[in-house]
MMTF fields as JSON, N, C-alpha, C and O atoms, coordinates in Angstrom:
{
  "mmtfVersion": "1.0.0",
  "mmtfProducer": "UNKNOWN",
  "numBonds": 435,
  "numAtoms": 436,
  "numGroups": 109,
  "numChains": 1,
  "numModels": 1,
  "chainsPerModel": [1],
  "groupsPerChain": [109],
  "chainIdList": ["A"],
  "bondAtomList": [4, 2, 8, 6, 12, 10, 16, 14, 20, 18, 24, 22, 28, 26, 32, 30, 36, 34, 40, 38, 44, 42, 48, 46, 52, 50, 56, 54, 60, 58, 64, 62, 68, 66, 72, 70, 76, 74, 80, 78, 84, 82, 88, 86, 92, 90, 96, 94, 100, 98, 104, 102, 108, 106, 112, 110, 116, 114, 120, 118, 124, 122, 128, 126, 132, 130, 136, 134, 140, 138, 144, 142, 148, 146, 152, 150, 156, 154, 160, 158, 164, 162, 168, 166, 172, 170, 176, 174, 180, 178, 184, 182, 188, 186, 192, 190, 196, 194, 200, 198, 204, 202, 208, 206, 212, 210, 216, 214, 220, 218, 224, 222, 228, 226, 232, 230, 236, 234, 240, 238, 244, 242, 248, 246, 252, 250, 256, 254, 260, 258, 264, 262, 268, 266, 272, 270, 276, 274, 280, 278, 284, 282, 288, 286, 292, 290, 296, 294, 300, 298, 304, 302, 308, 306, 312, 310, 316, 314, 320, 318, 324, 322, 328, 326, 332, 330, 336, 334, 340, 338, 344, 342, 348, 346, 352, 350, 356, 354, 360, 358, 364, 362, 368, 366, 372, 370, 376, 374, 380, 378, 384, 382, 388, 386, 392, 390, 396, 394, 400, 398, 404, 402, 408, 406, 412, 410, 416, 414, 420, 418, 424, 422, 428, 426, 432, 430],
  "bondOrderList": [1, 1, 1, 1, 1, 1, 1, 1, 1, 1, 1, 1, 1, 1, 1, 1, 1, 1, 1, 1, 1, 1, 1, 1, 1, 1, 1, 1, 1, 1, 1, 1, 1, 1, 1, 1, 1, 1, 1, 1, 1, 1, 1, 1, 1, 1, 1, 1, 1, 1, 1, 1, 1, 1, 1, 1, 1, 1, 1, 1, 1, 1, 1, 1, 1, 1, 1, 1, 1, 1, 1, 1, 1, 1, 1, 1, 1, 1, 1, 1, 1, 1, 1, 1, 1, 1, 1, 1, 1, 1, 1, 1, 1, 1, 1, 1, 1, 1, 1, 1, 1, 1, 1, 1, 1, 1, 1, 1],
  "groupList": [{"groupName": "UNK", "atomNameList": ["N", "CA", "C", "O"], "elementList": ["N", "C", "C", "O"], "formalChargeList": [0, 0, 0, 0], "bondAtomList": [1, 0, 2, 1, 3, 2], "bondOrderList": [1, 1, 2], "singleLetterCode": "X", "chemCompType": "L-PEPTIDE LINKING"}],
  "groupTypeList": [0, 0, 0, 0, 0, 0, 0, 0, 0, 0, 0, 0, 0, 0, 0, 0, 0, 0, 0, 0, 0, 0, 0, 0, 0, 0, 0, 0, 0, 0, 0, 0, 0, 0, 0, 0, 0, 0, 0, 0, 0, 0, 0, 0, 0, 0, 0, 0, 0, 0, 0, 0, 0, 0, 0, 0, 0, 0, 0, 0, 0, 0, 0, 0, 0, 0, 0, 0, 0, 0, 0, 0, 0, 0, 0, 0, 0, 0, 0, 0, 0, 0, 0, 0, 0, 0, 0, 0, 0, 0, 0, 0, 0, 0, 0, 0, 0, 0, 0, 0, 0, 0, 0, 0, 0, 0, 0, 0, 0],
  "groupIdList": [1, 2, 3, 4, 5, 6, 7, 8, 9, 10, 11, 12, 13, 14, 15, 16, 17, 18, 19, 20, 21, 22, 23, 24, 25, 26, 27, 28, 29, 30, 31, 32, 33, 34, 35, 36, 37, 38, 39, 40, 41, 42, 43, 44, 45, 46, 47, 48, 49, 50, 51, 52, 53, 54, 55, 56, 57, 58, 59, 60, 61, 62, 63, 64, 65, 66, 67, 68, 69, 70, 71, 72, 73, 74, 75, 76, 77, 78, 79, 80, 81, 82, 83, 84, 85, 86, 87, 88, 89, 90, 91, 92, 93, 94, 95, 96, 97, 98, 99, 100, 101, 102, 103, 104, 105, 106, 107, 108, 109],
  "secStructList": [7, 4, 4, 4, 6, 7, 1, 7, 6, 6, 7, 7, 6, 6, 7, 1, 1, 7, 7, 2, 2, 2, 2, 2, 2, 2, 2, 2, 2, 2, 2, 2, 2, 2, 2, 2, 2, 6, 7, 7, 7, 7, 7, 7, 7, 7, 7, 7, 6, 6, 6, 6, 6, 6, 7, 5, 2, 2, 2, 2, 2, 2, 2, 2, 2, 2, 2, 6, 7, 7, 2, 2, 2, 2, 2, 2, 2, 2, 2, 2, 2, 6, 6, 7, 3, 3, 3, 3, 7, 1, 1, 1, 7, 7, 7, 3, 3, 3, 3, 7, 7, 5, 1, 7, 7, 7, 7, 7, 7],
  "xCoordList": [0.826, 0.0, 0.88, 0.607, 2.167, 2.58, 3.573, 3.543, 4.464, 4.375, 4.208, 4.941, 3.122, 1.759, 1.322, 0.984, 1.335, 1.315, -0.497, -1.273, -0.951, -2.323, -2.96, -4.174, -1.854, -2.781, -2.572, -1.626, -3.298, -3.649, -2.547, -2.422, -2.01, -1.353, -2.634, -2.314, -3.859, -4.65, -4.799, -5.266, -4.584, -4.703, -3.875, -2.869, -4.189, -3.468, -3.788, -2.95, -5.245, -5.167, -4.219, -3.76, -4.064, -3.324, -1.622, -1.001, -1.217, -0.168, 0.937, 0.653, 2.117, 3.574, 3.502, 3.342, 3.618, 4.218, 3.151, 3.297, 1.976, 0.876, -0.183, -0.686, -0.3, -1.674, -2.644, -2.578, -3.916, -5.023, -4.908, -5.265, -4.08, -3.814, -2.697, -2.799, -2.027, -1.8, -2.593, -2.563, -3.638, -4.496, -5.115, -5.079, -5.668, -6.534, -5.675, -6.017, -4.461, -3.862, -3.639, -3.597, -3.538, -3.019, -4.264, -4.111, -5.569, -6.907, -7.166, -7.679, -6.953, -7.284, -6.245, -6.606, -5.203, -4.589, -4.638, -3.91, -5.433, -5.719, -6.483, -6.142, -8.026, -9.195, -8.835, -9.416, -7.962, -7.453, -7.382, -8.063, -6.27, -5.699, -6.988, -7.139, -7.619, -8.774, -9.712, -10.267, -9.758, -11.043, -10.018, -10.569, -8.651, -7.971, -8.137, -7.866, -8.568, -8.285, -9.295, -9.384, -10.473, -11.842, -12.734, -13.823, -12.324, -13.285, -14.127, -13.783, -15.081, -15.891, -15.745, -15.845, -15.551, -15.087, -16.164, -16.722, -16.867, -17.935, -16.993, -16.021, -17.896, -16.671, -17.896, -18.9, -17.88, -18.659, -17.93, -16.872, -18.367, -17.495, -18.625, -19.729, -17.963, -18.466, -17.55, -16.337, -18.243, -17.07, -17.406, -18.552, -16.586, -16.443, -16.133, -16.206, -15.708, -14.991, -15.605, -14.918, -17.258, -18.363, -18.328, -18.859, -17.654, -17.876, -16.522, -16.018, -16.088, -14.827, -15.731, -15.216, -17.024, -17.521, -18.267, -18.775, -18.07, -19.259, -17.84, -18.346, -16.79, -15.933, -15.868, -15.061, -16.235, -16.114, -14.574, -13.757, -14.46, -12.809, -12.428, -11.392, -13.316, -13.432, -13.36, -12.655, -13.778, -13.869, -12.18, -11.225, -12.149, -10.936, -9.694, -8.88, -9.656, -8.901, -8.356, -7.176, -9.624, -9.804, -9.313, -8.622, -9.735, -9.119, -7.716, -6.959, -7.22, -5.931, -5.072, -4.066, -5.838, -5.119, -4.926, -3.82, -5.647, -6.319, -5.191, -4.66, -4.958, -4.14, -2.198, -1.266, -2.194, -0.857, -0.061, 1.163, -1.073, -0.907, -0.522, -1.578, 0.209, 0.196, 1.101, 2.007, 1.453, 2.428, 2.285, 1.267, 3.622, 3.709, 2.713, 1.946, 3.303, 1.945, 0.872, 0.185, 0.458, -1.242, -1.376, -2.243, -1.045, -1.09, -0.839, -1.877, -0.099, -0.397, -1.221, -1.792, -1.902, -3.281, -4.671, -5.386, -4.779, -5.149, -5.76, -6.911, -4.227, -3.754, -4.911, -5.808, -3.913, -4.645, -5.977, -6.331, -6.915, -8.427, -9.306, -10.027, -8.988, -9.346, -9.496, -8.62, -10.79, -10.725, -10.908, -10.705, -11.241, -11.617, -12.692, -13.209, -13.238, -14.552, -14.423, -13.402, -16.027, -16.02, -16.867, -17.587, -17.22, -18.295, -19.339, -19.168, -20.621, -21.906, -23.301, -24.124, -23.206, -24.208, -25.316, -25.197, -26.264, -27.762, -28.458, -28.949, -28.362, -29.259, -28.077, -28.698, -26.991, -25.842, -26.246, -25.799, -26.827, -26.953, -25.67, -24.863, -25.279, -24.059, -23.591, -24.189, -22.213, -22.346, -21.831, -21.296, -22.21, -22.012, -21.25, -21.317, -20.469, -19.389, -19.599, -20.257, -18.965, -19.546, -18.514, -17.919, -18.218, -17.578, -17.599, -18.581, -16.136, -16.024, -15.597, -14.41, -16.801, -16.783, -16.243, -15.759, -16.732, -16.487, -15.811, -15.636, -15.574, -14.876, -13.505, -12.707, -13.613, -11.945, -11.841, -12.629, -10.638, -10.552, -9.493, -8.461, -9.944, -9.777, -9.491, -10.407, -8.398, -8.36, -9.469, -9.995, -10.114, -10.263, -9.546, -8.554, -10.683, -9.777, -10.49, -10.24],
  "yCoordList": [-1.184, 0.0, 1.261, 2.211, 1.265, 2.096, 2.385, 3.563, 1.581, 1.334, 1.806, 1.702, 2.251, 2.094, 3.571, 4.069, 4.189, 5.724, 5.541, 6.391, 4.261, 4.368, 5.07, 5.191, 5.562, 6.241, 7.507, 7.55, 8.986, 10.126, 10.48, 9.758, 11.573, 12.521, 12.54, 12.059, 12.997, 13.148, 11.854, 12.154, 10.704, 9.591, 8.862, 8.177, 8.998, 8.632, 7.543, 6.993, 6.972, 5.542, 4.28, 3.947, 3.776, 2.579, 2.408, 1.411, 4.133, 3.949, 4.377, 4.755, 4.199, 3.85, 5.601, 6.336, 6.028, 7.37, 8.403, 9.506, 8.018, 8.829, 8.428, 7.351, 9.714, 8.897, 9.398, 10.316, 9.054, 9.903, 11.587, 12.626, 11.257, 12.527, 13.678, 14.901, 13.085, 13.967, 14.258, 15.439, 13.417, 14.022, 15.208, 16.024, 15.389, 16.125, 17.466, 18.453, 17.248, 18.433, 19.177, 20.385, 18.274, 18.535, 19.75, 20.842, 18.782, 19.703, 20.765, 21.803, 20.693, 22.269, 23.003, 24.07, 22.629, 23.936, 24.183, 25.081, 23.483, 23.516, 24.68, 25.815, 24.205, 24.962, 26.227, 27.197, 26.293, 27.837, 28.769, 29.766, 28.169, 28.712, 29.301, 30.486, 28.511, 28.993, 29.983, 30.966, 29.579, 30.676, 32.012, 33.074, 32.003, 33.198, 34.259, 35.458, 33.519, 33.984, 34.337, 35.341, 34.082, 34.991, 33.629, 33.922, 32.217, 31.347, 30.7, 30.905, 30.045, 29.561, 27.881, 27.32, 27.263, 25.676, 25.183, 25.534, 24.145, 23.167, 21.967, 21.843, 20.74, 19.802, 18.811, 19.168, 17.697, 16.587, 15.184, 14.855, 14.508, 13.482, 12.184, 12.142, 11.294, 9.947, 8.842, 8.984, 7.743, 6.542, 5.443, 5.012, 5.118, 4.275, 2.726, 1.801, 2.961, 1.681, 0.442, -0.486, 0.496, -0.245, -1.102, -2.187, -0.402, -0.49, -1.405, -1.643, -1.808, -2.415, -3.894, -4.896, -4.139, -5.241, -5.931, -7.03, -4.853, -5.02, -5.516, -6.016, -5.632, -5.371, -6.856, -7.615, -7.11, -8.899, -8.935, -8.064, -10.427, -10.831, -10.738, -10.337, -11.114, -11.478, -10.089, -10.236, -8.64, -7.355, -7.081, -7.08, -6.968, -6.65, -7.117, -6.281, -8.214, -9.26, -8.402, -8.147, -7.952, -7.393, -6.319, -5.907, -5.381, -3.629, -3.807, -3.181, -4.47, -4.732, -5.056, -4.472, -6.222, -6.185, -4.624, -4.481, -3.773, -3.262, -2.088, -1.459, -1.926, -0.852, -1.304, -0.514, -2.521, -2.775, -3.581, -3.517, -4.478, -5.171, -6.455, -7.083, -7.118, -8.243, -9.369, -9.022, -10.674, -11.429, -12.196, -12.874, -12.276, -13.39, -12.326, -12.74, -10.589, -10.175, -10.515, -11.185, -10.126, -10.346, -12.196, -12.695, -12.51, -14.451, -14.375, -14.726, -14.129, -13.922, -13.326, -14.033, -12.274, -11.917, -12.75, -13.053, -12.999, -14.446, -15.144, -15.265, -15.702, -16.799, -17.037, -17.806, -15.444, -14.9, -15.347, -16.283, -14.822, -14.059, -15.8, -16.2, -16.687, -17.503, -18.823, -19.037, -19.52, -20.37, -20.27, -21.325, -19.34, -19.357, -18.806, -17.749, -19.873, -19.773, -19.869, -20.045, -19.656, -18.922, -19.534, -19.966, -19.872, -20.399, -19.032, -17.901, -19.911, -18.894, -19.648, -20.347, -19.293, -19.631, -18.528, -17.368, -19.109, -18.109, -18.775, -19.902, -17.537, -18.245, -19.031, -19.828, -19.287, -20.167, -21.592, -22.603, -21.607, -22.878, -23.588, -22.741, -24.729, -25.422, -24.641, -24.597, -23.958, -23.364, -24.183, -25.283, -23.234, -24.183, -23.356, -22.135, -23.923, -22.976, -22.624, -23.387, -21.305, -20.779, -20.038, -19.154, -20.127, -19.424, -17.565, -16.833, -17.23, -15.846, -15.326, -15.453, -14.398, -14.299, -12.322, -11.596, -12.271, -10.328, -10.123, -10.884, -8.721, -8.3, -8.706, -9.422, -7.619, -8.366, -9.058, -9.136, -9.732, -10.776, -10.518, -9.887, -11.227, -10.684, -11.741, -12.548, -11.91, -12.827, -12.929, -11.849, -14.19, -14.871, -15.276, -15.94, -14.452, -14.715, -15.857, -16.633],
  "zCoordList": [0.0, 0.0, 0.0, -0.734, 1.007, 0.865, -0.287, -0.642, -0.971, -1.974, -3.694, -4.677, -3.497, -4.41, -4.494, -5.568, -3.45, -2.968, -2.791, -3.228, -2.064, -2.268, -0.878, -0.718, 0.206, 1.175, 0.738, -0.048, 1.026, 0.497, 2.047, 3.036, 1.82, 2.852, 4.063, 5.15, 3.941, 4.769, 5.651, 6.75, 5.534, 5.744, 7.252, 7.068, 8.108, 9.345, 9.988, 10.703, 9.823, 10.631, 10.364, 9.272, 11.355, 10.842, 10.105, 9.736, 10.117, 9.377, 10.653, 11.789, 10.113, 11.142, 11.343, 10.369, 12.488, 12.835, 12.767, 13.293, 12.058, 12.053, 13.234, 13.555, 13.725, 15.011, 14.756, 13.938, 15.3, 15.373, 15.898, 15.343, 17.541, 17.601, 16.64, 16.549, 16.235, 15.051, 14.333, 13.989, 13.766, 13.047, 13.137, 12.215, 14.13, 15.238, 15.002, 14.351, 15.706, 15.542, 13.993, 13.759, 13.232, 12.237, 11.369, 10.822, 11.64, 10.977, 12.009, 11.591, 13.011, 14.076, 13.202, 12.704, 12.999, 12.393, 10.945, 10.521, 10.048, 8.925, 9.133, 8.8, 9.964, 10.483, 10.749, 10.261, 11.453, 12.062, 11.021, 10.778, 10.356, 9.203, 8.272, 7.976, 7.996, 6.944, 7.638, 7.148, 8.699, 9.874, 9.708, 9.42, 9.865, 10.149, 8.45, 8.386, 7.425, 6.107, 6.213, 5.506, 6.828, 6.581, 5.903, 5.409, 5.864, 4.919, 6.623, 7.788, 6.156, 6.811, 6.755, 5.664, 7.742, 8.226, 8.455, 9.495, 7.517, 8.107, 7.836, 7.09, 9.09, 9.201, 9.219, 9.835, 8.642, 8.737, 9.324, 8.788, 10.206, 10.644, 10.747, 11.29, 10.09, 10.16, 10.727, 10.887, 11.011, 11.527, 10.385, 10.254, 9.762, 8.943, 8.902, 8.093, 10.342, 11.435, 10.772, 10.347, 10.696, 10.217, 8.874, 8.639, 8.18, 6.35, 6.191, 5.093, 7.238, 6.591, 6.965, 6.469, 7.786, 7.899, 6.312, 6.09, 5.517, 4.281, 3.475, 2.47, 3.358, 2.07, 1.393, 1.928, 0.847, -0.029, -0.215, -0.514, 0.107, -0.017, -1.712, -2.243, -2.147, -3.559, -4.169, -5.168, -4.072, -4.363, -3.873, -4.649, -3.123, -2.16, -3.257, -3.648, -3.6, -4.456, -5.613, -5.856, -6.375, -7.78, -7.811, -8.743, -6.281, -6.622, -6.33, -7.072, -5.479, -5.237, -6.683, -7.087, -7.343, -8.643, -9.473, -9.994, -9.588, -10.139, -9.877, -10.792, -8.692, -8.055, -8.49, -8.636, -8.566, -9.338, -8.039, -7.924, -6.918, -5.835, -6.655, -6.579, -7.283, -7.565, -7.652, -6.895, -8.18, -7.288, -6.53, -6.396, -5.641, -4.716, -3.254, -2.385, -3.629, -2.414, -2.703, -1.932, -3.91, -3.759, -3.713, -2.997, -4.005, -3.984, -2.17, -1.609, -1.51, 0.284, 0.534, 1.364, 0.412, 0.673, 0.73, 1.685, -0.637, -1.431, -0.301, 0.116, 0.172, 0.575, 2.228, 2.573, 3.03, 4.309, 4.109, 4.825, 3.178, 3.033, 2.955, 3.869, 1.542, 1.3, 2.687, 3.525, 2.596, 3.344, 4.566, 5.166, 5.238, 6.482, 7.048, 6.689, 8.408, 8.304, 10.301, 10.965, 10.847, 12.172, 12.54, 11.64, 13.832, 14.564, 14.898, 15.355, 14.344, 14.781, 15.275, 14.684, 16.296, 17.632, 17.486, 17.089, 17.854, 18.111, 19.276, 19.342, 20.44, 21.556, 22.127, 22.83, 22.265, 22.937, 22.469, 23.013, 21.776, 20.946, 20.383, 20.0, 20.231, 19.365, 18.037, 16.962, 18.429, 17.467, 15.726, 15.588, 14.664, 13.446, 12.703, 12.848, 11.854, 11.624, 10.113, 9.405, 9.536, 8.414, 7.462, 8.078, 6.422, 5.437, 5.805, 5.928, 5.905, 5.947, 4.832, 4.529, 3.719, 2.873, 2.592, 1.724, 3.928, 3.819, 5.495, 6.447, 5.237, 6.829, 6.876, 6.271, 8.262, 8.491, 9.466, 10.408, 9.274, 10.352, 11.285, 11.053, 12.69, 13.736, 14.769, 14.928, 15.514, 16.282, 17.095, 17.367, 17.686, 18.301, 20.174, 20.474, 21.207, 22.445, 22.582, 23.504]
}
């Protein structure tokens, strides 16, 4: 990904040396800056946290190709994504186990 130049400068989750709180700081002083020029700051904030539960392994696969991910990385990705499946219980019932086709995956305590 990094690589690839596929995160945007604005882009801080998840990456080495960038934090959230940098972030934070980083747009207060964007904000400032523009409030001080005389422009007007509307800010919309969503959590997206959610949408990474929707993403198909199989989609995921394709844009990755697509982006110039390919190889022995994208064949380990592949590799990770394919084939694995999770126990799902309803009611604490026996649980039965099921193909993980989207989302990310996440250890298991």
């Amino acid at each position: 990904m990094h690589k690839n130049y596929l995160f945007p400068n604005e882009h801080f989750g998840l990456i080495t040396g960038r934090s959230t709180k940098l972030q934070l700081l980083n747009v207060l002083e964007e904000w400032t800056t523009r409030i001080d020029e005389g422009y007007t700051v509307d800010v919309v904030y969503t959590d997206s946290a959610k949408a990474f539960h929707s993403v198909l392994h199989r989609r995921l696969l394709l844009k990755l190709g697509i982006y110039g991910i390919t190889g022995s990385v994208w064949q380990w990705i592949r590799s990770f994504l394919n084939n694995r499946n999770q126990p799902v219980a309803i009611r604490a019932i026996t649980p039965s186990w099921t193909d993980i086709i989207s989302g990310v995956l996440r250890a298991v305590s």
